[in-house]
C-alpha positions in Angstrom: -37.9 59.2 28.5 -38.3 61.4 25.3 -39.9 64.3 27.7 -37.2 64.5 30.6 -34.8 65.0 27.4 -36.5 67.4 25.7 -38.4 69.0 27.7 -42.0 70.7 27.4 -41.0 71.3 23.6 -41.9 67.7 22.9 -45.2 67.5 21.9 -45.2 64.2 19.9 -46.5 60.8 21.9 -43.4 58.0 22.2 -44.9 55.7 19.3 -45.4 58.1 17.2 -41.7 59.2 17.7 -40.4 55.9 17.5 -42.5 55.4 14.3 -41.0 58.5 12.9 -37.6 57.4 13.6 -38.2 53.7 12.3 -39.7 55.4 8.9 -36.7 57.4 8.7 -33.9 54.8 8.8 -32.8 55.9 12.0 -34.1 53.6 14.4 -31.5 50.6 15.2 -32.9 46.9 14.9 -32.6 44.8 17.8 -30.9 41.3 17.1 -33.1 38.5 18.5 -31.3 35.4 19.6 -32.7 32.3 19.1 -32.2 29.0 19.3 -32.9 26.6 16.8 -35.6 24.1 18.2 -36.4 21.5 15.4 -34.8 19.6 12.6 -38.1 18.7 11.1 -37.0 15.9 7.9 -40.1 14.6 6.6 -38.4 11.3 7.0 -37.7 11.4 9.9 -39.2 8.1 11.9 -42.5 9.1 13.8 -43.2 7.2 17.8 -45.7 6.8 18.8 -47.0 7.5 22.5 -45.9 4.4 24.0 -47.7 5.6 27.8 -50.6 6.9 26.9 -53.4 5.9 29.1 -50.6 4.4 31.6 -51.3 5.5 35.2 -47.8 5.4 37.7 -48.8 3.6 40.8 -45.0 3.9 42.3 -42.0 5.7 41.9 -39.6 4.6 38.9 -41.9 3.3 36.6 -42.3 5.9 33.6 -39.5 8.8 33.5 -40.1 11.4 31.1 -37.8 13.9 29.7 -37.6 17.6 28.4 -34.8 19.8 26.6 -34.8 23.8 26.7 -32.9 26.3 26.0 -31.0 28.7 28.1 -29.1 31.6 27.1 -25.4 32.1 28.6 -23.0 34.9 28.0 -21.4 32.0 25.8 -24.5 31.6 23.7 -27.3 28.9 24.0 -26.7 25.6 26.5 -29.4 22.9 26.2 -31.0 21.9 29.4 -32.2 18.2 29.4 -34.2 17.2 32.5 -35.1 13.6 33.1 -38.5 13.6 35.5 -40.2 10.8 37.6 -43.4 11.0 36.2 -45.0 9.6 39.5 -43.5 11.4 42.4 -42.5 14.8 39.5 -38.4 14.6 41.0 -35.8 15.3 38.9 -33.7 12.3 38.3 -31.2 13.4 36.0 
């Protein structure tokens, strides 16, 4: 990018340009958006893994669920996905 602007007069690699410009004060810094993922409170009450070792032998029997984050024009929405753990269908 820095060589179809400038030409054959640019003789300095794009890091090292981008590090000069950074040392410089003129490079802008890119906001990162994140979501905030955890609450932790130490006192908070801790559950234990109430299927571990269970094996589904039918549909319906353990559901599991997840939560992510997707970004939107709007900001973050959560994404909560309730999973059959047997047959791996969404269920809500």
């Amino acid at each position: 990018m820095c060589k179809s602007y400038f030409g054959e007069k640019f003789t300095m690699g794009r890091d090292a340009f981008y590090n000069l410009l950074r040392e410089s004060g003129l490079m802008l810094r890119i906001k990162r958006r994140k979501a905030r993922t955890t609450y932790s409170d130490l006192y908070a009450p801790f559950y234990p893994n109430q299927i571990k070792g269970l094996i589904p032998t039918a549909a319906n029997q353990i559901w599991v669920s997840d939560i992510t984050y997707v970004w939107t024009s709007k900001g973050f929405c959560y994404l909560f996905l309730i999973t059959d753990l047997y047959s791996h269908r969404i269920m809500g």
